[in-house]
Each structure stands twice: as structure tokens, then as C-alpha cells.
N, CA, C and O atoms as CSV, one atom per row, in Angstrom:
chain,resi,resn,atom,element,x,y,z
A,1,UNK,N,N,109.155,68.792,95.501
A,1,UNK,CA,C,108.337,69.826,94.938
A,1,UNK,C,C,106.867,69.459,95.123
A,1,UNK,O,O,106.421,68.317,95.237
A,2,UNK,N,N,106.130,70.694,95.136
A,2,UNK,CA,C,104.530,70.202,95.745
A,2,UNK,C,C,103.833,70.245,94.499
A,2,UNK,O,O,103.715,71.401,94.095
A,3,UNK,N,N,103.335,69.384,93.757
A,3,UNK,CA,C,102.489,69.731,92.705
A,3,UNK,C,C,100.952,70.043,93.000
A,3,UNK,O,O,100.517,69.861,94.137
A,4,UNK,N,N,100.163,70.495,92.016
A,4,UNK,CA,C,98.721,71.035,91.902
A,4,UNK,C,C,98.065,70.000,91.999
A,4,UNK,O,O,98.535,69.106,91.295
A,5,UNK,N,N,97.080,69.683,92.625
A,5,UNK,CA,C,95.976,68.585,92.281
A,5,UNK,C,C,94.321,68.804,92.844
A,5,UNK,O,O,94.562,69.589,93.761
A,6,UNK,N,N,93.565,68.708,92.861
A,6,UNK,CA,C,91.860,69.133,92.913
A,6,UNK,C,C,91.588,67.608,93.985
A,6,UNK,O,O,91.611,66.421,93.659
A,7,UNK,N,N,91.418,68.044,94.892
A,7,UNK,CA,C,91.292,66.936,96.121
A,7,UNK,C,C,89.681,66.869,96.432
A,7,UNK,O,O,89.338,67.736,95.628
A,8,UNK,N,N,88.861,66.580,96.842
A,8,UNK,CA,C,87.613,66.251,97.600
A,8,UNK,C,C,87.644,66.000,99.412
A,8,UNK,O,O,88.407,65.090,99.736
A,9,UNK,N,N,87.030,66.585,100.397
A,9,UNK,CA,C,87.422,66.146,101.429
A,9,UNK,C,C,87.447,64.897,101.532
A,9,UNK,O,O,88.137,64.749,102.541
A,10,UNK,N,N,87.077,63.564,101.065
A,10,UNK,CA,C,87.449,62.583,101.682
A,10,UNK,C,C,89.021,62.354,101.245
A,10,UNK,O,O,89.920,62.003,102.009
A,11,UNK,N,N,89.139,62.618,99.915
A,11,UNK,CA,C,90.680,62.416,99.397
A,11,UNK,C,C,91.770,63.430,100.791
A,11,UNK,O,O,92.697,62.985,101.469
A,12,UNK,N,N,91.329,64.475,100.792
A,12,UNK,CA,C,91.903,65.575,101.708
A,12,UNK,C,C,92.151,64.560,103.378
A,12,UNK,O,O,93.122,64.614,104.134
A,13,UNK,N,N,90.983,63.778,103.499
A,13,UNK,CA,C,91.125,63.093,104.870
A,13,UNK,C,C,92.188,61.817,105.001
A,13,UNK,O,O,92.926,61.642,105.970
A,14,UNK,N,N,92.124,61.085,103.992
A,14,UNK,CA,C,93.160,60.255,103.329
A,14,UNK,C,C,94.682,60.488,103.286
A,14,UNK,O,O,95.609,59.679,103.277
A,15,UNK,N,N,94.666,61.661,103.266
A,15,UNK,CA,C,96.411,61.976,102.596
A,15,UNK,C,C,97.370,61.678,103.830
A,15,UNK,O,O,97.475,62.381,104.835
A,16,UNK,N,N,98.054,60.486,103.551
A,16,UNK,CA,C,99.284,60.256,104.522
A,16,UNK,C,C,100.134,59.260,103.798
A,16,UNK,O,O,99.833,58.483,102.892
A,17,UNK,N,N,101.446,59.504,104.512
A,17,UNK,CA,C,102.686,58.401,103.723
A,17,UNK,C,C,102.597,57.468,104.697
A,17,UNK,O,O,101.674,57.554,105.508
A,18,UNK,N,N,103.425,56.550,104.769
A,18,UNK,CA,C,103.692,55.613,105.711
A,18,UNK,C,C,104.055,55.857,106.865
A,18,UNK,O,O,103.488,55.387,107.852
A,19,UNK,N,N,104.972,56.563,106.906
A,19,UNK,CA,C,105.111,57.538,108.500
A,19,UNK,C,C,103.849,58.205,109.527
A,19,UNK,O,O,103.928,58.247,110.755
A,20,UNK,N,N,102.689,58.704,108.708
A,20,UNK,CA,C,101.562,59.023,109.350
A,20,UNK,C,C,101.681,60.539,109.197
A,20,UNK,O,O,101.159,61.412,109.890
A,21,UNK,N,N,102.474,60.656,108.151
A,21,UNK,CA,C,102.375,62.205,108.246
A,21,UNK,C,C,102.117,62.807,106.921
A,21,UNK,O,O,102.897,62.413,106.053
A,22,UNK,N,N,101.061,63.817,106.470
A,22,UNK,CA,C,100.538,64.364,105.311
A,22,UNK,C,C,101.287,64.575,104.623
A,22,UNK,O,O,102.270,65.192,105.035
A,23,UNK,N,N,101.222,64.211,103.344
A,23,UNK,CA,C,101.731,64.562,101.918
A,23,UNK,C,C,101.597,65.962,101.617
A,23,UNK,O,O,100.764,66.693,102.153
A,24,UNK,N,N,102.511,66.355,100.666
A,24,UNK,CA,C,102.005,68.281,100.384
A,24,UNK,C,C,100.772,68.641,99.295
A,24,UNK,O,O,100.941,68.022,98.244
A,25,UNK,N,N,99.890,69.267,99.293
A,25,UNK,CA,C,99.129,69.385,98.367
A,25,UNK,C,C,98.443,70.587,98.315
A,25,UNK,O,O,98.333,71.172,99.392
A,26,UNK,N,N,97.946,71.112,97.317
A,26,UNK,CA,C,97.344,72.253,96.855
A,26,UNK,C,C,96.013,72.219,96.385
A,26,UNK,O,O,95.667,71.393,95.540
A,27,UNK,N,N,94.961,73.349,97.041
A,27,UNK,CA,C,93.737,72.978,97.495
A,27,UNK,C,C,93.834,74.534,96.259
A,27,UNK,O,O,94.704,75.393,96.402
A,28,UNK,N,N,92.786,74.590,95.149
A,28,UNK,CA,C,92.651,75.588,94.117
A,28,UNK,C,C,90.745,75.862,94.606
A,28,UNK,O,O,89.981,74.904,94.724
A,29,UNK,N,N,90.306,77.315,94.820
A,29,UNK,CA,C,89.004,77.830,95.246
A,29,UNK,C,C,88.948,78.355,93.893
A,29,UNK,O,O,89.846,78.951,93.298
A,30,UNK,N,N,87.908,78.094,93.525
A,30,UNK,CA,C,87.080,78.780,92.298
A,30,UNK,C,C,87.394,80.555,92.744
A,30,UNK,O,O,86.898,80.923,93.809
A,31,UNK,N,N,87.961,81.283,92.166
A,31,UNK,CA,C,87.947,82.751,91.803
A,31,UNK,C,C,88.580,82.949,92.836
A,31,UNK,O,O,88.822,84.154,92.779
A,32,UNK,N,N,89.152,82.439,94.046
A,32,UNK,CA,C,89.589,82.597,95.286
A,32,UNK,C,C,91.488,82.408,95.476
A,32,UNK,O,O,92.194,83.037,96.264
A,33,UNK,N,N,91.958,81.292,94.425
A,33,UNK,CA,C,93.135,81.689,94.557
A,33,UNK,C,C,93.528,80.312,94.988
A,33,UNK,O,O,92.725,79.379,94.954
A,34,UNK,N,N,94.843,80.176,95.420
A,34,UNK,CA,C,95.251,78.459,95.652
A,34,UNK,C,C,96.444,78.496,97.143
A,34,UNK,O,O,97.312,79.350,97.325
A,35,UNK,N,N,96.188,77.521,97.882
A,35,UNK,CA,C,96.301,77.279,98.785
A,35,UNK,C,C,97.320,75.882,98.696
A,35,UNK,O,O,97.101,74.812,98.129
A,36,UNK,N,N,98.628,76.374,99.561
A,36,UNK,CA,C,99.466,74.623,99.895
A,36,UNK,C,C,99.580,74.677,101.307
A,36,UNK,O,O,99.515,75.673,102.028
A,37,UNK,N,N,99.801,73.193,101.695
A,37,UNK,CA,C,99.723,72.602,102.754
A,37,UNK,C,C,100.684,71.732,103.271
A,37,UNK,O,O,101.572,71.526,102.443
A,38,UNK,N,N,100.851,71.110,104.385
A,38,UNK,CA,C,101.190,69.434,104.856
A,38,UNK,C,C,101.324,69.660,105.927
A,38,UNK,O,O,101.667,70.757,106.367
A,39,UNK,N,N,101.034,68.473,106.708
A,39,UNK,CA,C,100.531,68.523,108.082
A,39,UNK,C,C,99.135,69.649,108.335
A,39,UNK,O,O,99.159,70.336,109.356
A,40,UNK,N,N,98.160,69.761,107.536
A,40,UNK,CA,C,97.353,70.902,107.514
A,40,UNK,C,C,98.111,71.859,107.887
A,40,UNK,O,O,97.287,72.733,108.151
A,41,UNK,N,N,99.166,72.308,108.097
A,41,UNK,CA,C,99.690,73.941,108.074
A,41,UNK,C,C,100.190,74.190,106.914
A,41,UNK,O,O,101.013,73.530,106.281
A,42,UNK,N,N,99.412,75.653,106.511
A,42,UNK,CA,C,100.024,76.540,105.574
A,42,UNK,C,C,102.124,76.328,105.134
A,42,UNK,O,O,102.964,76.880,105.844
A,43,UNK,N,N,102.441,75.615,104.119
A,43,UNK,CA,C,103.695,75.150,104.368
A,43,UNK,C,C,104.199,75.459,102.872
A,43,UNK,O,O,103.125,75.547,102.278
A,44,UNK,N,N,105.140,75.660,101.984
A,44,UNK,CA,C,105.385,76.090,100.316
A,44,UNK,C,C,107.263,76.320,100.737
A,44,UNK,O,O,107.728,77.093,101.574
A,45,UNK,N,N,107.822,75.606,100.063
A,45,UNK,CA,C,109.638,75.978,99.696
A,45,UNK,C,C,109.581,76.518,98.584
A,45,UNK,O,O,110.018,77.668,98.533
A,46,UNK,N,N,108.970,75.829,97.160
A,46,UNK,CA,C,109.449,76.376,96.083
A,46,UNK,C,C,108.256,77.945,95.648
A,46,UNK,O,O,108.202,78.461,94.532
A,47,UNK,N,N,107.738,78.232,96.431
A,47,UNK,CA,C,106.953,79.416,96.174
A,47,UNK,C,C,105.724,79.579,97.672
A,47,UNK,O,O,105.795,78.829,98.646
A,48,UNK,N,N,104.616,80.773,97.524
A,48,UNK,CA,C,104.558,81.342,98.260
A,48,UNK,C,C,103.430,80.294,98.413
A,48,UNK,O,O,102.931,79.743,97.432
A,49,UNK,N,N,103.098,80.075,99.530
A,49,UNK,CA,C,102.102,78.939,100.421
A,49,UNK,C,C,100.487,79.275,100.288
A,49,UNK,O,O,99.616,78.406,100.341
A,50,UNK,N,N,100.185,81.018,100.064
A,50,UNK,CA,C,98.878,80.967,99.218
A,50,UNK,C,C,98.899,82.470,98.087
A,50,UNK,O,O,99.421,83.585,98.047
A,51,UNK,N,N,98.114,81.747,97.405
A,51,UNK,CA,C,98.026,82.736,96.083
A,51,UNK,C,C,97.312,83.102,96.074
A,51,UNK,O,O,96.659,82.112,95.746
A,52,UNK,N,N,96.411,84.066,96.182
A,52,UNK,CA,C,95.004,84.991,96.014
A,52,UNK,C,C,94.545,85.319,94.671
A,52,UNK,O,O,95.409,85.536,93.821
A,53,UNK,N,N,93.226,85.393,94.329
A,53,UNK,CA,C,92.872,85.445,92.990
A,53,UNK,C,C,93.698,87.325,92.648
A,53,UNK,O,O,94.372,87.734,91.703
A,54,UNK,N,N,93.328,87.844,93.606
A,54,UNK,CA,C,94.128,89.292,93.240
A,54,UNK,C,C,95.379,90.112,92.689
A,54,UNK,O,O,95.695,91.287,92.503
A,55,UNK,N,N,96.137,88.300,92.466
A,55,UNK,CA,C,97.869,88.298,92.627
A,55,UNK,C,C,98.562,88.469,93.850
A,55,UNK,O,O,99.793,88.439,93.860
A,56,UNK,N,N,97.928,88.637,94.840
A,56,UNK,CA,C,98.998,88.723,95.958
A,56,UNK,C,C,99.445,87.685,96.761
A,56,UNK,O,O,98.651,86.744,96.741
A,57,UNK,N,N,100.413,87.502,97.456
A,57,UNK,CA,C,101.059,86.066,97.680
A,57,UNK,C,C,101.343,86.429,99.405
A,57,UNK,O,O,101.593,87.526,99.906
A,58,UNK,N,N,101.224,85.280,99.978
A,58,UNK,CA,C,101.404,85.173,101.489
A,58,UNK,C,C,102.711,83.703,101.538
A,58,UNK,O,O,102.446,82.647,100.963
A,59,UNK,N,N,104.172,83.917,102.368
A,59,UNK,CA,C,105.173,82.924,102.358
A,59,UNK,C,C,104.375,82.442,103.876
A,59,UNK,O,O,104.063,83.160,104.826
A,60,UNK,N,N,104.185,80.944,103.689
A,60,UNK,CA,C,104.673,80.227,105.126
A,60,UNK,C,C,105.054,78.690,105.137
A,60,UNK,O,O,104.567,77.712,104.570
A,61,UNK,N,N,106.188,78.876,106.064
A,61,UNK,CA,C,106.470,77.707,106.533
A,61,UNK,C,C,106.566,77.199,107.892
A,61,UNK,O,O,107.176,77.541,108.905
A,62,UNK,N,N,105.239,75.671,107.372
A,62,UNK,CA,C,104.845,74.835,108.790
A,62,UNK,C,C,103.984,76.007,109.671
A,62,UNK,O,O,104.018,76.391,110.840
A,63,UNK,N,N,103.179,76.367,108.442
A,63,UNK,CA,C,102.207,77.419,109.170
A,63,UNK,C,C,102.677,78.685,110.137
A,63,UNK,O,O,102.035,79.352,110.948
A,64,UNK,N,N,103.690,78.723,109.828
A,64,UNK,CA,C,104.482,80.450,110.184
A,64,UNK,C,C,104.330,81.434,109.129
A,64,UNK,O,O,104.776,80.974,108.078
A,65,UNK,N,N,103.913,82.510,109.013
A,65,UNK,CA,C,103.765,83.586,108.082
A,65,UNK,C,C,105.202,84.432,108.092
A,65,UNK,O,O,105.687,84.969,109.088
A,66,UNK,N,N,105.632,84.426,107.074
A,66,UNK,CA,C,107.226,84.988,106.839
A,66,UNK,C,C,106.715,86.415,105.576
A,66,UNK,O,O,105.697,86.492,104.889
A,67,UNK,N,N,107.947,87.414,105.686
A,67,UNK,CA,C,107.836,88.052,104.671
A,67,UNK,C,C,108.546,87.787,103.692
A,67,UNK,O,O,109.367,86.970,104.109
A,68,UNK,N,N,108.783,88.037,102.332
A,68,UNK,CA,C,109.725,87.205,101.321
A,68,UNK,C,C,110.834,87.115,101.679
A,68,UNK,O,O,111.310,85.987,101.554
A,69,UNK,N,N,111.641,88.068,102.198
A,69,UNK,CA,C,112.998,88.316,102.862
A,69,UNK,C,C,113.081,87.396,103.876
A,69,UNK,O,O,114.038,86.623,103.852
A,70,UNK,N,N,112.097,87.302,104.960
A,70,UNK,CA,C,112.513,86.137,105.959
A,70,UNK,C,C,112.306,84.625,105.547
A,70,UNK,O,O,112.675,83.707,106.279
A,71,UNK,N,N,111.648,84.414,104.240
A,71,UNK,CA,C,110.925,83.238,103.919
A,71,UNK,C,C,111.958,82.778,103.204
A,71,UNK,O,O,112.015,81.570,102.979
A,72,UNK,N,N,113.032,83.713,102.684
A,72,UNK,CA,C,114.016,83.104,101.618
A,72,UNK,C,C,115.354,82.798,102.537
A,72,UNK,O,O,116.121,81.954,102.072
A,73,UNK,N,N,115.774,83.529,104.054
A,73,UNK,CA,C,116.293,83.286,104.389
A,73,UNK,C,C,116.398,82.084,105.115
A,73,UNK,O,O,117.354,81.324,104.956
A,74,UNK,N,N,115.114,81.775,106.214
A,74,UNK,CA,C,114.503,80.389,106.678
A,74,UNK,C,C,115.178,79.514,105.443
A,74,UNK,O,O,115.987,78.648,105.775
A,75,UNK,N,N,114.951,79.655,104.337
A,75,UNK,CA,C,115.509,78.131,103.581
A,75,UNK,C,C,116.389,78.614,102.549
A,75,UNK,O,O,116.212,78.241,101.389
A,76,UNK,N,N,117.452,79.519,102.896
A,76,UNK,CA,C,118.713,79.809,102.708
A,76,UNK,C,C,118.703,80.051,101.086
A,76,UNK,O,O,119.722,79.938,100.404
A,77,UNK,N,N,117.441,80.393,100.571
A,77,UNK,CA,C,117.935,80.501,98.729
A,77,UNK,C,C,119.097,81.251,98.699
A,77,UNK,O,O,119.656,81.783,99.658
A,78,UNK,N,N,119.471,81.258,97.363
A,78,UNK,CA,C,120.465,81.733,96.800
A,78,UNK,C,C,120.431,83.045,96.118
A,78,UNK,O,O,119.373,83.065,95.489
A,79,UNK,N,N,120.968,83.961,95.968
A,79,UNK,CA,C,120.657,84.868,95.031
A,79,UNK,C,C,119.495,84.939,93.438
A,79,UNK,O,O,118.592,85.676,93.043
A,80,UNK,N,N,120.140,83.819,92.985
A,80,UNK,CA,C,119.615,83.278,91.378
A,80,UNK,C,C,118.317,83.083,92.022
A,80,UNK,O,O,117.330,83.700,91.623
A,81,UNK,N,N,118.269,82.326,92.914
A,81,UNK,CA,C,117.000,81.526,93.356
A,81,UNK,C,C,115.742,82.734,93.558
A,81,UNK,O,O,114.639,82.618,93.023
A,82,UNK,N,N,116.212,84.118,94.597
A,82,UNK,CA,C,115.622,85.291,94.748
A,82,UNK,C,C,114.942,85.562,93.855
A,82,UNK,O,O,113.711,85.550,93.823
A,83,UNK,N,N,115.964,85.943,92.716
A,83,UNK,CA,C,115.549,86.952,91.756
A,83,UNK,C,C,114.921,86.256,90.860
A,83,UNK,O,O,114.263,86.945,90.079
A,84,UNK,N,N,114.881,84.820,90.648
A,84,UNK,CA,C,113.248,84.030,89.752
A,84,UNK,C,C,112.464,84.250,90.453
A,84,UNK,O,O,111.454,84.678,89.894
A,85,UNK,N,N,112.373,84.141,91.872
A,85,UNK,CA,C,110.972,84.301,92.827
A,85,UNK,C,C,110.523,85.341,92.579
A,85,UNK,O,O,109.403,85.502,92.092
A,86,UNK,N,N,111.485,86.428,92.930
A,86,UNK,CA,C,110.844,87.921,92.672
A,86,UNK,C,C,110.044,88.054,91.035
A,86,UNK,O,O,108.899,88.484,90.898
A,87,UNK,N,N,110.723,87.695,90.156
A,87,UNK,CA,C,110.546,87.962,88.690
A,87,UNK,C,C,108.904,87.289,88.260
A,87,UNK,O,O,108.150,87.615,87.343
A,88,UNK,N,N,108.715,86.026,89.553
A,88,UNK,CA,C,107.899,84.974,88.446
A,88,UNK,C,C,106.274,85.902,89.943
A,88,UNK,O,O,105.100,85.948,89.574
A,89,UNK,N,N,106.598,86.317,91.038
A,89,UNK,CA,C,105.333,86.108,92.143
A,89,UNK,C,C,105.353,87.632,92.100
A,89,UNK,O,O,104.174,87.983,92.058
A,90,UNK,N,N,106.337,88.941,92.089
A,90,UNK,CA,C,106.623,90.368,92.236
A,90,UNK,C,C,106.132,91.170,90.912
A,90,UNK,O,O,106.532,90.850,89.793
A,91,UNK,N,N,105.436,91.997,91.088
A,91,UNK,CA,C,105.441,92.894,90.153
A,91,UNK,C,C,105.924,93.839,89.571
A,91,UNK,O,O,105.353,94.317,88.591
């Protein structure tokens, strides 16, 4: 799971595991809305990859733009799984 955290670019330049490959993290813009990542591409499983201050939500994974329907199929949720997504990001 990707948690929230308030990074600085040097922290942002830093981020790697031992493998050499970026950790997941979430970049929050003042009035602008919140943004996840790894490998710098737009990337989110447990929800939508950016959030807009407006409420509206964009799915991608590994920096592919999906619509909710293709974004849930790519990682096979479940029914139950759907209908929290829809309930908690859908109006």
C-alpha cells in the first residue's frame, strides 16, 4: 500500500530500495490535489493515481491512463473491491 508523505526535491531525488528502483510515494500541491508515483510514472493499485482538488480522479498504472473499468480489470479486483472504490472516489 502507498502511503501519504510531503517529500522535498532532494528527498524526491533520494527515493530508492536496494534494487535501484523507486519506492511509491505521494506528492500533495497546495489547492491542487495529490499525485502517486514509482519509477516517476503516474502508478496507484489501491486507488486512483491522481486526485484533483475538484474531486475528480485519473486511474494509472506504470504511467498508463486507464478508465475505472479498465483500471480494475488490469489488477483483477473483485466485485466487493469495485463497489468500495466506486462508493469511497464516485459520486
Amino acid at each position: 500500500m502507498i502511503k501519504y508523505t510531503n517529500i522535498s526535491f532532494e528527498e524526491y531525488s533520494n527515493l530508492s530500495n536496494d534494487k535501484g528502483k523507486e519506492k511509491p510515494y505521494c506528492v500533495e500541491f497546495p489547492n491542487k490535489g495529490k499525485i502517486w508515483k514509482v519509477n516517476r510514472l503516474y502508478h496507484r493499485e489501491d486507488g486512483p493515481a491522481v486526485e484533483y482538488s475538484d474531486g475528480t480522479f485519473d486511474w494509472y498504472l506504470n504511467g498508463n491512463y486507464y478508465s475505472f473499468k479498465e483500471w480494475c480489470k488490469k489488477l483483477n479486483k473483485t466485485d466487493e473491491e469495485k463497489v468500495f472504490l466506486r462508493l469511497k472516489y464516485e459520486d
